[in-house]
Residue, then its C-alpha position, 0 to 999 in steps of 0.5 A: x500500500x502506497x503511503x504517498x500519491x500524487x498526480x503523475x506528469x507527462x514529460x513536458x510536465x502536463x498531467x498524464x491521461x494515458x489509457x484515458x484516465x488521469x495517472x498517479x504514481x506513488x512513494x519514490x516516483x511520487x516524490x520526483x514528481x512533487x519536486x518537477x512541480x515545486x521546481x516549475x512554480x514561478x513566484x506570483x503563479x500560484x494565486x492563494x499564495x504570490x510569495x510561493x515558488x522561484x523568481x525565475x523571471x527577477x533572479x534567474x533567467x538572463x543572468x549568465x551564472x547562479x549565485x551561491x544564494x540562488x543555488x540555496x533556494x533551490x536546495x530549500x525547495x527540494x529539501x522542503x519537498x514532501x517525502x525528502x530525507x537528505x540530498x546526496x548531490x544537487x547542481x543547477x546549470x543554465x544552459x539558456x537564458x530561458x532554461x535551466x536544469x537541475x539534477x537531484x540525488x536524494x534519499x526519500x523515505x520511500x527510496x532514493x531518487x535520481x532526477x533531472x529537471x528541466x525547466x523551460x520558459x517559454 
């Protein structure tokens, strides 16, 4: 029996309604899947709460490196994630102006998880 579920996303982060109903996915997956949608929450998107999310559009995207500071608010997202006991390895790059990508090794309470997330504004 799962002791955490969520709602499972397509690649390009849409909810996934393959075989014509909405998926969830459970315990170590689930937590992957809350860490795509923490990462991909702007500041100002989420309406019951402006202040949640990352400043991708004042802090990050057109700047040509991430500061320590940047990097630490990545960390307390994933950190700050449901299900996460401690991060192994975690980096952020930007390879565009309008992207970037983060790789998570990390110890859940269900399993350890490797994920790369890309994030992509259009």
């Amino acid at each position: 029996m799962a002791t955490y579920e969520t709602l499972k996303l397509t690649a390009a982060g849409d909810l996934d309604f393959s075989n014509g109903t909405i998926q969830t996915v459970e315990d170590g997956d689930a937590v992957g899947s809350q860490l795509r949608v923490d990462f991909n929450l702007c500041k100002g998107d989420y309406f019951l709460n402006l202040l949640e999310g990352i400043d991708y559009f004042g802090e990050v995207f057109g700047k040509k490196k991430i500061d320590n500071q940047l990097i630490d608010e990545f960390k307390l997202t994933a950190i700050n994630a449901t299900g996460i006991k401690a991060l192994k390895e975690f980096t952020v790059e930007l390879p565009t102006d309008r992207g970037l990508t983060v790789d998570i090794k990390a110890h859940t309470e269900f399993s350890d998880i490797d994920e790369t997330i890309q994030i992509e504004i259009a």
